[in-house]
TORDRENKE-478059 format. One record per residue (C-alpha): residue in three letters; z, y negated, x. Coordinates in steps of 0.2 Angstrom, whole numbers, padded with zeros to 4 digits, always signed. Each point is the difference from the previous one (the first is absolute). Layout:
N
ALAZYX ...
//
This chain:
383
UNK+0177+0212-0583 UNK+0015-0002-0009 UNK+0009+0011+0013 UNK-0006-0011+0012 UNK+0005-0016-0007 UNK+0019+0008-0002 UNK+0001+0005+0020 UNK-0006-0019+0005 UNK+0014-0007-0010 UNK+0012+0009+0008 UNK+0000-0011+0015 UNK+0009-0018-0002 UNK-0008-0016+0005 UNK+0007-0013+0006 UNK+0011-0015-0007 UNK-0012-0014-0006 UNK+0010-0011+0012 UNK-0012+0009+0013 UNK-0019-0002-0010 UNK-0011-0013-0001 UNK+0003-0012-0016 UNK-0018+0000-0003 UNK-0003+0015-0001 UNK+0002+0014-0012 UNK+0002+0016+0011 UNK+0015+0010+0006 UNK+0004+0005+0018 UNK+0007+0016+0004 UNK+0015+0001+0012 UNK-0006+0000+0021 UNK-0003+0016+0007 UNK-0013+0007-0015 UNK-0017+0005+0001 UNK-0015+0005-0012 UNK-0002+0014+0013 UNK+0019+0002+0000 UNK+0002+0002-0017 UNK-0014+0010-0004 UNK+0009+0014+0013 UNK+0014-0002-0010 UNK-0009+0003-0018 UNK-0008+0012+0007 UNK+0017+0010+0006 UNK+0008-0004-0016 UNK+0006+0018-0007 UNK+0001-0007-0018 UNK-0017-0003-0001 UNK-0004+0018+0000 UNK-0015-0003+0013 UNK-0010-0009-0015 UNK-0008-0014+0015 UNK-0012-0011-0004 UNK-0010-0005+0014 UNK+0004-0017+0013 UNK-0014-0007-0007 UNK+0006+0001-0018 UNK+0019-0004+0005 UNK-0005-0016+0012 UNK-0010-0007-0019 UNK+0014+0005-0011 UNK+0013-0009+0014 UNK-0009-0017+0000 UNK-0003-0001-0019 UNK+0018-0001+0001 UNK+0001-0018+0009 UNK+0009+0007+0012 UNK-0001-0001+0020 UNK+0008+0006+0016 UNK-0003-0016+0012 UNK+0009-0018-0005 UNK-0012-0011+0002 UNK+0008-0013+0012 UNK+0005-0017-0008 UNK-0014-0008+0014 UNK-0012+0008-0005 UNK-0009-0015-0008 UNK-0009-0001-0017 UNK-0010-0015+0001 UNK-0008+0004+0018 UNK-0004+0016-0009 UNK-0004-0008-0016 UNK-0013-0011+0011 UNK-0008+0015+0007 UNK-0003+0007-0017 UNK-0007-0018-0006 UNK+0012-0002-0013 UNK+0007-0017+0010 UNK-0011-0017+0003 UNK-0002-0004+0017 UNK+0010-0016-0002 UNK+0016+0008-0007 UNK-0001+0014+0015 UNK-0001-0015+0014 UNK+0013-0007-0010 UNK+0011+0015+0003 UNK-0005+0002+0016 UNK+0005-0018+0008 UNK+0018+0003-0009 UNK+0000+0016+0009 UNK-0005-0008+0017 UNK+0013-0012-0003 UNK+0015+0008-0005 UNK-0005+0011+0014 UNK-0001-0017+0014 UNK+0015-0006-0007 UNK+0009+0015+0003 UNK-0005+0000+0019 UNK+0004-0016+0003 UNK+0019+0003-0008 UNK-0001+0015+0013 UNK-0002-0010+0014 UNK+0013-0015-0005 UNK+0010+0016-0001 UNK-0002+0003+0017 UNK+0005-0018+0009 UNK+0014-0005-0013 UNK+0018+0012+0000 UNK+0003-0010-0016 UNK-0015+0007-0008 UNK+0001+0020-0007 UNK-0019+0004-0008 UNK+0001+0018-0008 UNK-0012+0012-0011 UNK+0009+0008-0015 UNK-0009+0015-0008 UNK+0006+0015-0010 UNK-0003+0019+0004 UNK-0009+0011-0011 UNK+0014+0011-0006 UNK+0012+0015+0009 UNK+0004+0016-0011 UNK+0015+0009+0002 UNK-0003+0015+0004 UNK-0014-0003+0013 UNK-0003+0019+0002 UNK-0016+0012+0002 UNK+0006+0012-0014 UNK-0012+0002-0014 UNK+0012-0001-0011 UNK+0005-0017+0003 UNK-0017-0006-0007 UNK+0003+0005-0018 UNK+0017-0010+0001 UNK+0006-0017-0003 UNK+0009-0006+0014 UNK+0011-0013+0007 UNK-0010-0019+0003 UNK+0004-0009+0016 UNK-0003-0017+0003 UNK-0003-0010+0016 UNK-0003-0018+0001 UNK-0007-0005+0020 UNK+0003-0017+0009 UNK-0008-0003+0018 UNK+0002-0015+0007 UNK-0012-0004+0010 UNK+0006-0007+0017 UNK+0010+0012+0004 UNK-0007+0014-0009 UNK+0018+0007-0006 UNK-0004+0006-0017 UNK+0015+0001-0016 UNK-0003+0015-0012 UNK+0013+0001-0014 UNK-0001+0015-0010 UNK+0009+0007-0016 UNK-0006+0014-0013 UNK+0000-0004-0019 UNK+0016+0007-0004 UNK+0006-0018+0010 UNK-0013-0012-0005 UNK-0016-0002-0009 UNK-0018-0011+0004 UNK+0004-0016-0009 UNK-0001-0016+0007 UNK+0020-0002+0004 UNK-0002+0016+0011 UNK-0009-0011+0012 UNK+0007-0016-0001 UNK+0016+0009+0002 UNK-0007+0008+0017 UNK-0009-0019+0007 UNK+0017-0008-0002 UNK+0011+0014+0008 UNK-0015-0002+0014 UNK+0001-0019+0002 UNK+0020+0001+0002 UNK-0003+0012+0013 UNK-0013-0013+0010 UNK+0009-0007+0016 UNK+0008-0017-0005 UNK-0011-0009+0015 UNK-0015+0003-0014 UNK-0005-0015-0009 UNK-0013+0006-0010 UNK-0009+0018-0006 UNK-0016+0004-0005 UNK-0005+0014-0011 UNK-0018+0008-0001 UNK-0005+0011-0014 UNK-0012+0005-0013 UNK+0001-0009-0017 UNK+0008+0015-0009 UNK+0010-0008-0014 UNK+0015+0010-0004 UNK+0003+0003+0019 UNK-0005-0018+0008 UNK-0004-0012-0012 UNK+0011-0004-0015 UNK+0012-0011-0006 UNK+0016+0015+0004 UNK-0007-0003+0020 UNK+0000-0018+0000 UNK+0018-0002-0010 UNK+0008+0009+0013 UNK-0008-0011+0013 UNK+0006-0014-0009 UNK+0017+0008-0003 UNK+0002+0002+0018 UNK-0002-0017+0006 UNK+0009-0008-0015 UNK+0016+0010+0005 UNK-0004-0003+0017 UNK+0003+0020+0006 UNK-0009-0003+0017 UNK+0003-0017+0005 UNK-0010+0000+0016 UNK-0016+0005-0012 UNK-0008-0016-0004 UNK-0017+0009-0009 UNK-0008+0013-0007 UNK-0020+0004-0002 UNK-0006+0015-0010 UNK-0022-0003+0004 UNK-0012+0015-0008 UNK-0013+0006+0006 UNK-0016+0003-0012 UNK-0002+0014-0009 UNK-0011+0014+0006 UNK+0004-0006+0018 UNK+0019+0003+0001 UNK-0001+0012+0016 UNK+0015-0005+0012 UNK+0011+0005+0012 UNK+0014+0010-0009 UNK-0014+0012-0007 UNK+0001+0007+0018 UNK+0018+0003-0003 UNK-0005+0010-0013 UNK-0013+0010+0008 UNK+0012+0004+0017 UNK+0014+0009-0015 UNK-0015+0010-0008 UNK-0005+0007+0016 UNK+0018+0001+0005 UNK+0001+0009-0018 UNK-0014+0010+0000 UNK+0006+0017+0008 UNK+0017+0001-0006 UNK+0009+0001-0016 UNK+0012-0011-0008 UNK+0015+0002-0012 UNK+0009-0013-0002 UNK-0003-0021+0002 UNK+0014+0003+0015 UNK-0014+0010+0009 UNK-0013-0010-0005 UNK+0011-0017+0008 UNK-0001+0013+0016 UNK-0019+0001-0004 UNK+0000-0018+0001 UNK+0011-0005+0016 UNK-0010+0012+0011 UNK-0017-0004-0006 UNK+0000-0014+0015 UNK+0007+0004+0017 UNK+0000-0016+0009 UNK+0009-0013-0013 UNK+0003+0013-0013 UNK+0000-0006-0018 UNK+0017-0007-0009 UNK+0003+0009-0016 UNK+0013-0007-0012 UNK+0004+0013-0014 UNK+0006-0010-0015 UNK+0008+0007-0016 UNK+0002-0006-0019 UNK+0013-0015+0005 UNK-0011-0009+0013 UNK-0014-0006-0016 UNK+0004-0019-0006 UNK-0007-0005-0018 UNK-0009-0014+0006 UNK-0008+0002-0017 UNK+0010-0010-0008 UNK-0002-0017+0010 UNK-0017-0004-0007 UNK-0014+0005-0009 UNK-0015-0007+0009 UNK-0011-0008+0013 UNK-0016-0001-0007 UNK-0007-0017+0006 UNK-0008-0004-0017 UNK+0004+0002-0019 UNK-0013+0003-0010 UNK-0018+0010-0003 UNK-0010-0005+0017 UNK+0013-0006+0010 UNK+0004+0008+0018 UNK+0010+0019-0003 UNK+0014+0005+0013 UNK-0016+0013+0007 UNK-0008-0018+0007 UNK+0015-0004+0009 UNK-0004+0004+0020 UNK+0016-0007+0008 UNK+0018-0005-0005 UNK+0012-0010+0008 UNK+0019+0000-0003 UNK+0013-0013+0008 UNK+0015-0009-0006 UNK-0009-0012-0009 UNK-0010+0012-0011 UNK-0013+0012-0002 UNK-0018-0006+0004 UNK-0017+0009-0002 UNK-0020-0001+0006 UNK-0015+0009-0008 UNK-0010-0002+0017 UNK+0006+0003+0018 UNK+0001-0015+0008 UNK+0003-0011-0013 UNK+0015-0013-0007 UNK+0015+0009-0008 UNK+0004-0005-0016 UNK+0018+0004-0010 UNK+0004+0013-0010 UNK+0012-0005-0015 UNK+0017+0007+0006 UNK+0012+0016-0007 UNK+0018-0002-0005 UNK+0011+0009+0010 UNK+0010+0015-0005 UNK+0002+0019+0006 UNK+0002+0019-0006 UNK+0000+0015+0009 UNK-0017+0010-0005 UNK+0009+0015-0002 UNK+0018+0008-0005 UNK-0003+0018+0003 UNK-0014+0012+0007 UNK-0016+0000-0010 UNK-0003+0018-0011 UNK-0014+0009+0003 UNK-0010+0009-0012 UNK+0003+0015-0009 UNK-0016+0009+0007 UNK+0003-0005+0020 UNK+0019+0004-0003 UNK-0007+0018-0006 UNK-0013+0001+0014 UNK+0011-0004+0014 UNK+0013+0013-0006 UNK-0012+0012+0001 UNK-0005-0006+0019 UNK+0017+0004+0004 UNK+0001+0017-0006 UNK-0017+0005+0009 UNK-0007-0013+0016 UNK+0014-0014+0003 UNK+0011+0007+0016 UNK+0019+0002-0007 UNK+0006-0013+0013 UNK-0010-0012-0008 UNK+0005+0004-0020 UNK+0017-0008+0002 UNK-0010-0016-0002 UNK-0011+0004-0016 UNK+0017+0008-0007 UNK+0006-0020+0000 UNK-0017-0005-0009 UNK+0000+0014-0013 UNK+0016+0006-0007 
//
């Protein structure tokens, strides 16, 4: 069994960037299989043809809280808590009017969308994550490799979607990563846009947070678009987050699916050709695109003590010259939001390190599967 135990923990799961909070199991990177790595134990030479049986190694693999599938971030926990019976009847309706209503409210800022040029309405979602290498060698499974983000924005009158992409030897998952991407995407609007909309799920480090709204208000106080009069950030409720981008993500992992993948270059490739009609914008960014907005203010959680509202309650912000200015219902008055002072910093001054043990697995991948035209690129990572 021990032996067993050993062979799983070869594999590396994914950063917990990628798993759900609320729960306490580890995801294995895409492209695994029970039946998969079974094969492979079973092919192991080391093992000396000592099997245990699939039986035995599917029970020793899930005693390990481990899992091949990333459960999606809507799948939804209280409509499945309902069906169990663990949630009253009245706290589901609850949930499920906030749904419907996040849901309407979304529609009808689709269709204003679609009769006003001064209106933009986009959905803003993250991709679960790319590896480099992307490769079908068996070797790369045993290896840590190179984590590739890409954050998606699909606007929906037009349907031209923005994907910006970096690895994390250029930028990590905090909360200035994506402020830094929405206010590089706002400049970018065309200045005959008055006011933008942004639709997402409720995730707090990505969406939510006091880093997000800083950089809002940053924005407007320093008066970098000018012909921007207002920004909207509305969330949709959790467990019902399903949206436009996520078919943005599903046309790169078909477009994916058969090929391998070396470097976040190709994977940009991967990206652009994923649509033929309108292909997808892809913005690579390195270490000096990241502002610190971090340092502006340090919340906007509309109460202040035990009981009071949390920033999780909040289900729409607004940011304009005059301030910052929240609702914890669609539909209803704004109220303000007290107001950050204004200063600056990069995020970063150099490229981020990686780890010791990803530095040693990618040098090995270079000796045995990554092509040599494409080690010139993990030579300026690792040495």
């Amino acid at each position: 069994m021990e032996q067993v135990i050993q062979f799983i923990k070869q594999f590396p799961t994914l950063p917990l960037h990628y798993c759900r909070k609320d729960s306490k199991l580890l995801y294995l990177e895409p492209g695994l299989s029970l039946s998969k790595m079974y094969t492979m134990y079973t092919e192991d030479t080391a093992i000396n043809h000592k099997h245990v049986s699939k039986k035995i190694f599917d029970k020793i693999f899930h005693s390990l809280d481990l899992s091949f599938n990333n459960p999606r971030k809507d799948q939804c926990d209280t409509c499945r808590a309902y069906k169990q019976g663990s949630v009253d009847s009245v706290s589901f309706q609850e949930h499920i009017e906030m749904k419907d209503r996040a849901r309407h409210f979304k529609a009808l800022d689709k269709e204003l969308a679609a009769e006003n040029d001064t209106l933009k309405v986009v959905t803003m979602d993250m991709q679960q994550l790319l590896l480099c290498p992307k490769s079908f060698a068996s070797a790369v499974y045993y290896k840590r490799k190179l984590s590739v983000h890409n954050l998606t924005l699909y606007d929906l009158k037009s349907k031209d979607v923005f994907c910006y992409l970096w690895h994390e030897g250029q930028g990590g998952l905090d909360s200035d990563e994506f402020a830094s991407i929405i206010v590089d995407f706002l400049l970018s609007v065309p200045d005959n846009v008055e006011s933008v909309i942004f639709w997402s799920d409720g995730c707090t480090y990505q969406n939510r947070n006091a880093n997000l709204s800083s950089a809002m208000k940053y924005m407007f106080v320093n008066n970098l678009k000018p012909t921007l009069k207002e920004v909207h950030q509305k969330y949709l409720t959790r467990g019902h987050t399903q949206m436009e981008a996520d078919s943005v993500h599903a046309a790169i992992e078909t477009n994916s699916s058969k090929i391998e993948v070396y470097t976040p270059t190709e994977w940009e490739t991967v990206i652009k050709t994923a649509r033929r009609k309108n292909p997808y914008n892809v913005k690579t960014v390195d270490h000096q695109f990241w502002k610190k907005y971090s340092s502006l203010v340090t919340s906007i959680r509309p109460g202040k003590v035990v009981g009071d509202p949390t920033v999780t309650d909040i289900c729409h912000l607004k940011y304009t010259k005059e301030g910052i200015f929240y609702t914890l219902s669609h539909g209803t008055p704004l109220r303000p939001v007290r107001q950050p002072s204004m200063a600056l910093k990069a995020k970063y001054n150099h490229s981020l390190p990686l780890t010791a043990a990803k530095i040693a697995d990618l040098k090995s991948l270079c000796e045995t599967v990554i092509p040599a035209c494409h080690r010139p690129f993990y030579n300026s990572l690792l040495w």
